[in-house]
Each structure stands twice: as C-alpha cells, then as structure tokens.
C-alpha positions as CSV (number, residue, x, y, z in Angstrom):
1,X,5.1,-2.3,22.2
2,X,7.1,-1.6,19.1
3,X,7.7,-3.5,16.7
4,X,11.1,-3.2,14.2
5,X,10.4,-6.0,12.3
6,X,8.6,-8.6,10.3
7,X,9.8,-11.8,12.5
8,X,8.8,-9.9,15.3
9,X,5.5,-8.5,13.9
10,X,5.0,-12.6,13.1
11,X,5.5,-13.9,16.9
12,X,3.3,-10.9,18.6
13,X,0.2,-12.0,16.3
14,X,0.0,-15.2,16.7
15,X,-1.6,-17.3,14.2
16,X,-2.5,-14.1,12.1
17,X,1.0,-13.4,11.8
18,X,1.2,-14.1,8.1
19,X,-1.9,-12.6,7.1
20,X,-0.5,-9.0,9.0
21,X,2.5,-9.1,7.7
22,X,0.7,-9.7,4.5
23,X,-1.4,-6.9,5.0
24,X,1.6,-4.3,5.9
25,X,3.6,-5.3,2.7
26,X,0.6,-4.2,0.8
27,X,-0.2,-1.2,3.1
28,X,3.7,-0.1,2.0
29,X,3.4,-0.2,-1.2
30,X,0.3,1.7,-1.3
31,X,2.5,4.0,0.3
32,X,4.9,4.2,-1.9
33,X,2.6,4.6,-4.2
34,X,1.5,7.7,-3.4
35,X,5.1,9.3,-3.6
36,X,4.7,9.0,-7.5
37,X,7.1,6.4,-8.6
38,X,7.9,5.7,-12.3
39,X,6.1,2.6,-13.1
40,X,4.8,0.6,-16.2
41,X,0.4,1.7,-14.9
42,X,-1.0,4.6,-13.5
43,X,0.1,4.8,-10.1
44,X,-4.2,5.7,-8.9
45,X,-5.2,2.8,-10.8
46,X,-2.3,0.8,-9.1
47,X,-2.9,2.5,-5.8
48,X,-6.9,1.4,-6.2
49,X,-6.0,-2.3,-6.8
50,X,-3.3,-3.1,-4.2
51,X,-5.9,-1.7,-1.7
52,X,-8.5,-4.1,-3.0
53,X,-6.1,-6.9,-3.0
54,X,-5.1,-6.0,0.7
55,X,-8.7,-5.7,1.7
56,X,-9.6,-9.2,-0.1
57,X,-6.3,-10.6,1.4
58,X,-7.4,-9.7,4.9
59,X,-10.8,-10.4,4.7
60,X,-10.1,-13.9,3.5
61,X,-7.8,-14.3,6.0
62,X,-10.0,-13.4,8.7
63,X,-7.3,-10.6,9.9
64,X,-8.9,-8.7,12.7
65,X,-8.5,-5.2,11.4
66,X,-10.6,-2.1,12.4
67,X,-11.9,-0.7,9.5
68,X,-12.7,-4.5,7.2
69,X,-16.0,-4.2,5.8
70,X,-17.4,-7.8,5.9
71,X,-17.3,-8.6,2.4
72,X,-14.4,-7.6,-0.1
73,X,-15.2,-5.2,-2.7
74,X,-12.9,-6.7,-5.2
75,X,-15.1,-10.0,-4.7
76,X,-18.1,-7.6,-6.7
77,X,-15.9,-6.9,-9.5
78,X,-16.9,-8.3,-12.9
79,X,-14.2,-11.3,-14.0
80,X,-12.5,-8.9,-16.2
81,X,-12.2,-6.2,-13.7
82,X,-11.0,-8.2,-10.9
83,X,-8.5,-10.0,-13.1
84,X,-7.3,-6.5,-14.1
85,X,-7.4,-5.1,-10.7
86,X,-5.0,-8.3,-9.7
87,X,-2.8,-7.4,-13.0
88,X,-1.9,-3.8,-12.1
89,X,-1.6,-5.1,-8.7
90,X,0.9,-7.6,-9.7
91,X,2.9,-5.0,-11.4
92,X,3.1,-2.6,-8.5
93,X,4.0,-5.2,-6.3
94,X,6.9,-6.6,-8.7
95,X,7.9,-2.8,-9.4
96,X,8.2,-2.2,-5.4
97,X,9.9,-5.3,-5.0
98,X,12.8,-4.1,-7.3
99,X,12.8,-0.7,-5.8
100,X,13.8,-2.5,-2.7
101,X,10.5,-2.7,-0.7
102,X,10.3,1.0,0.6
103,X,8.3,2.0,2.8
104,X,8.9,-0.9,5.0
105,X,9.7,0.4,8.6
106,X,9.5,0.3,12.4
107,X,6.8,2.6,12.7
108,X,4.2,1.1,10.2
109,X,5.1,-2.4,11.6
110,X,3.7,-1.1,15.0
111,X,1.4,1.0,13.4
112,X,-0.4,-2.0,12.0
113,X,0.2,-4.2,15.0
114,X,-1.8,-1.6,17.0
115,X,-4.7,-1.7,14.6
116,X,-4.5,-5.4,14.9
117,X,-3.9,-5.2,18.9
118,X,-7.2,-2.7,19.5
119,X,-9.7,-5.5,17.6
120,X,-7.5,-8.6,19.1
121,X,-6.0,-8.1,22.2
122,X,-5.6,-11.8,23.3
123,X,-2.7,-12.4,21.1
124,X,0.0,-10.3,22.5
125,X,2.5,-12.3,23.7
C-alpha cells in the first residue's frame, strides 16, 4: 500500500493514527535536519533532541514501532537536560515549520506505515 498522505496515513492506522503521523513529522524533520539548514542551535544537538522527543512521543503513545526500546531515554535525562532537549527541539520544529515542513512525502508516509504495518498488522484497513 502506499500511502501519499497524512489523512490517509491517519485512516490505515487506526487508533494510532495520530501518534504515527506524529512520529513521521518528527522523523522529517530529523531529516531535514541532516541537510544542514541555517538555524538558531546546532543542527546535532537539534537532530539528538527531536529523536528523543519522537522516541518519548511514541513510546508514550504506545505506537507499535520496530525498533522502541521500552522506556524513553529522554525520560533519564536530568530536569535540566530534558527541558533543554525539548527547547532545541521546539526550535527545530518551529524553524521546519517555516521552512515549509520539508521533507514531508509519499515515500516516508509509506515508509513509516510499513514499520508500523510489520509490528501491527491488524489495523490495515
């Protein structure tokens, strides 16, 4: 199946729709990440805490991912390190936002919904 967008991506998953979709804005802007954009933090610190925040996000979700450890890392963060992690997090998300959302597209919405498909088959529609 493939999936071209988030509507879509949110009726094949049932009642982990949000959290998925969720989880593949914050998988794209990791992405973008990685192609160097200019913004306000380091683009590795930012990259480190929107992949904790995704991780937490999923975890506390219960999104059936492969890969999920069982507990989120950012969870054994000191207060001031999670709160910073969050921070830069915040900031790369806002700075992606205005960029447009990049890195949105067809192929990591199916990407993602067959991660999600091998761990949770029962909810294809």
């Amino acid at each position: 199946m493939y999936i071209n967008n988030f509507p879509q991506l949110r009726r094949q998953s049932g009642e982990h729709g949000p959290a998925l979709a969720n989880y593949v804005e914050w998988s794209a802007i990791i992405d973008w990440l990685q192609s160097g954009p200019d913004i306000s933090e380091d683009t590795n610190v930012a990259t480190v805490s929107c992949e904790l925040v995704r991780e937490g996000r999923a975890i506390r979700a219960k999104l059936p991912m492969p890969g999920l450890p069982k507990f989120a890392c950012i969870g054994k963060l000191s207060n001031q390190s999670r709160g910073e992690a969050l921070r830069v997090a915040e900031v790369a998300f806002q700075a992606w936002r205005e960029a447009g959302r990049p890195c949105i597209s067809p192929a990591l919405l199916t990407n993602a919904f067959r991660q999600f498909r091998s761990i949770h088959p029962k909810e294809l529609s």
